[in-house]
N, C-alpha and C positions, 0 to 999 in steps of 0.2 A: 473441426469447426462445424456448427451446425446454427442454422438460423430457423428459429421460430417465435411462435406468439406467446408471451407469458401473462398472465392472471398476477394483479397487485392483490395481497396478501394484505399485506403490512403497508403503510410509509408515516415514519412519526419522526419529531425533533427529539433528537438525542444530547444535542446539545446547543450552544451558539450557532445557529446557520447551519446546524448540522443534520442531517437527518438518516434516518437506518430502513430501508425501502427489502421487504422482502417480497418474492415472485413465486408462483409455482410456476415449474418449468423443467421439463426433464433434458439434460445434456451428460457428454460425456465426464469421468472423475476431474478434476481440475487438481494444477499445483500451484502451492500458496505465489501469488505475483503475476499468475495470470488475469486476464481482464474480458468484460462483455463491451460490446458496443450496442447501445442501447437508443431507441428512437421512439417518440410517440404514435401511434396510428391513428389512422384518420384524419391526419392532418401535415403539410408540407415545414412546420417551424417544430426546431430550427432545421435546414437544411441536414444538415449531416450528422451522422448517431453521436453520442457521448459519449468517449470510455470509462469505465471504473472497474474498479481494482474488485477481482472478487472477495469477497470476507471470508463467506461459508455456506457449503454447498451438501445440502441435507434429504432424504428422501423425497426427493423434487425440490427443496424450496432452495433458492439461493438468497443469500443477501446480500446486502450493497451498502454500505457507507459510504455517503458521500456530503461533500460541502457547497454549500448555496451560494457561488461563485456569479456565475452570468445569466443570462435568456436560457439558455438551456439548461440548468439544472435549477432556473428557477420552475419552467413547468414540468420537469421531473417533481419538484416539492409538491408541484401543486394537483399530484396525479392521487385518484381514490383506491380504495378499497373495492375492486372487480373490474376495474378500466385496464384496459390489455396496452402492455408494449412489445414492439419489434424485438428481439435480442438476438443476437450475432455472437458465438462464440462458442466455447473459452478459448484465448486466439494468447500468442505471444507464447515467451519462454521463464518462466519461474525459477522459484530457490529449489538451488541443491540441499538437501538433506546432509545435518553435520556428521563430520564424521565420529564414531563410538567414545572416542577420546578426546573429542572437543567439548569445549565448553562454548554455548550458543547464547551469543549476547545481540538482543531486538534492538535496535533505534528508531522512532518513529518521531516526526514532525510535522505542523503543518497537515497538507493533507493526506499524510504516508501513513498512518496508522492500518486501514485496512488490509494492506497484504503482507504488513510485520506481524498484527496479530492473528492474521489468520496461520503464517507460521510458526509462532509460538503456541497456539491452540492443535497443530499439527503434531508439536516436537513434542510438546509438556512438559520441558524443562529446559533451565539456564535463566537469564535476567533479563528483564524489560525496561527501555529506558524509552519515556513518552514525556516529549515537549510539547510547549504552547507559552502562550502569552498571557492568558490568565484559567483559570480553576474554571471557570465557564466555557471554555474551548475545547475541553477531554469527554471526548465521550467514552461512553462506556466501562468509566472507570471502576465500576462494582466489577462485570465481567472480566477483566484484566487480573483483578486483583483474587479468581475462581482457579485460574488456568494451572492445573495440577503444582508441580514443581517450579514454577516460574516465580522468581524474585521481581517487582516490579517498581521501580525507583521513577517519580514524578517531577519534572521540574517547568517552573514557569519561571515567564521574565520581572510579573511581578511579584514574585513571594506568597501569592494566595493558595497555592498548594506545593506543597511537597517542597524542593530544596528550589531555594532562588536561583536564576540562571537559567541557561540553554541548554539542551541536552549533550550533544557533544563536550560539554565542562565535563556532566555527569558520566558519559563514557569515558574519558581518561581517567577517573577517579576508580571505575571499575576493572578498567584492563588492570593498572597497577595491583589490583587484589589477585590478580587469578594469574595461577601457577601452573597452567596445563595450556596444551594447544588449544586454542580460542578460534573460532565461526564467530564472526560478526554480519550482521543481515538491518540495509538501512534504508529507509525511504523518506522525501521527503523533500524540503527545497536543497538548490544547488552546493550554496555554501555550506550546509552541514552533510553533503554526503563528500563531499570534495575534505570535510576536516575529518570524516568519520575514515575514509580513504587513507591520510596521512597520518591518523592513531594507529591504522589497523598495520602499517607500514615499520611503524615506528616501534610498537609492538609484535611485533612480527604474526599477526593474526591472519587469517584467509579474511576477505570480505566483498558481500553482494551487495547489489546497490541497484535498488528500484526507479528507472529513472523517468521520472514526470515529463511527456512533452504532449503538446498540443497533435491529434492524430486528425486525419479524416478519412481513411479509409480503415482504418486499424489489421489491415493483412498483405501490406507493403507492396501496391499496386501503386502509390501518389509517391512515396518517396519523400511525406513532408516531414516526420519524425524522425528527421537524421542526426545521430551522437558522431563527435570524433573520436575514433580509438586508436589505438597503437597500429594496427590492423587495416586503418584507413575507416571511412565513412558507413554505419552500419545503423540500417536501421530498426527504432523503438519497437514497432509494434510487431516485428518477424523476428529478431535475432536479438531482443530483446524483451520485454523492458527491464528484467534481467539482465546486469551483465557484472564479470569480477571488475571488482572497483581497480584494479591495478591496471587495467588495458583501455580506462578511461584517458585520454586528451583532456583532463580538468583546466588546464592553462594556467595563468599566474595568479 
């Protein structure tokens, strides 16, 4: 973990309320699922940093996808080209890497894209599956569609790209194709990693699962980011946000 000051690069709309913010910044290598906490300087709002998920992390430069949610990452959007922020990181526990004989299948939703793609731009191969709610909501969809050996299957809720429906539809459509030991890696909201969970089960697949929660300290000093597991109460930003989807307490 290392905290310093970073130089904005980049910060532009990638897509609906989305936007792709790059930083020079030197820290140590990162694995795909880890996150920065992120603050503006110079100024007290909003009190406490912001996590996000890293994307990708390049001869200094990181970058950041992220979506235009509240006060704070509204004036994340609203930062320039040479205006510096705090960064705190790369902190938490990331994807395991698939194993030679697996086949590695990404799901992303909502706002889970960043750390799916940044392990499939990792691995370079197996299948991508990227939901949303309509064809305005994907970012980066040229970049997706670059990533060496990656199959990458598009679904919305309204029919405006790729196959109609949620993504988890379009993951049981996939396991049934593949005939070898299967890695599944998913982020995203609850209910689709709690059904990405019960395919990977049902198919007898291994599967990680990135999990979204509100942080404020992001290195398990507040205790606010707490998952139930099989294992008892564990928290997000230290022993996870990573963790195998089978030792999740999903509940009913």
């Amino acid at each position: 973990m290392k905290e310093c000051n970073a130089l904005v690069k980049d910060n532009r709309q990638v897509a609906q309320d989305t936007c792709l913010m790059t930083l020079a910044c030197e820290f140590s290598p990162f694995t795909p699922g880890q996150f920065l906490m992120l603050r503006l300087t110079g100024t007290c709002e909003p009190f406490l940093r912001r996590p996000l998920a890293v994307l990708s992390y390049r001869e200094g430069a990181v970058e950041l996808l992220y979506k235009v949610i509240g006060r704070g990452t509204s004036l994340l959007a609203g930062t320039k080209k040479g205006e510096e922020l705090s960064v705190l990181g790369p902190l938490g526990k990331g994807f395991s890497d698939p194993r030679p004989e697996e086949e590695a299948v990404y799901i992303a939703g909502g706002t889970g894209l960043p750390p799916i793609l940044a392990m499939a731009e990792r691995t370079g191969r197996g299948r991508l599956i990227i939901g949303a709610r309509t064809k305005d909501d994907i970012p980066l969809w040229q970049r997706m569609q670059n990533i060496g050996d990656v199959e990458v299957t598009t679904t919305t809720e309204d029919g405006s790209l790729g196959i109609r429906g949620v993504a988890t539809q379009a993951l049981g459509d996939v396991l049934k194709t593949i005939q070898q030991p299967c890695m599944i890696y998913a982020c995203g909201p609850a209910g689709m990693l709690k059904q990405a969970a019960r395919l990977a089960q049902d198919f007898g697949a291994r599967c990680e699962v990135s999990i979204e929660e509100r942080m404020a300290c992001g290195f398990g000093v507040c205790s606010a980011c707490v998952v139930r597991t099989t294992t008892g109460n564990q928290r997000v930003c230290t022993q996870g946000p990573v963790f195998d989807a089978s030792c999740i307490e999903w509940g009913q």
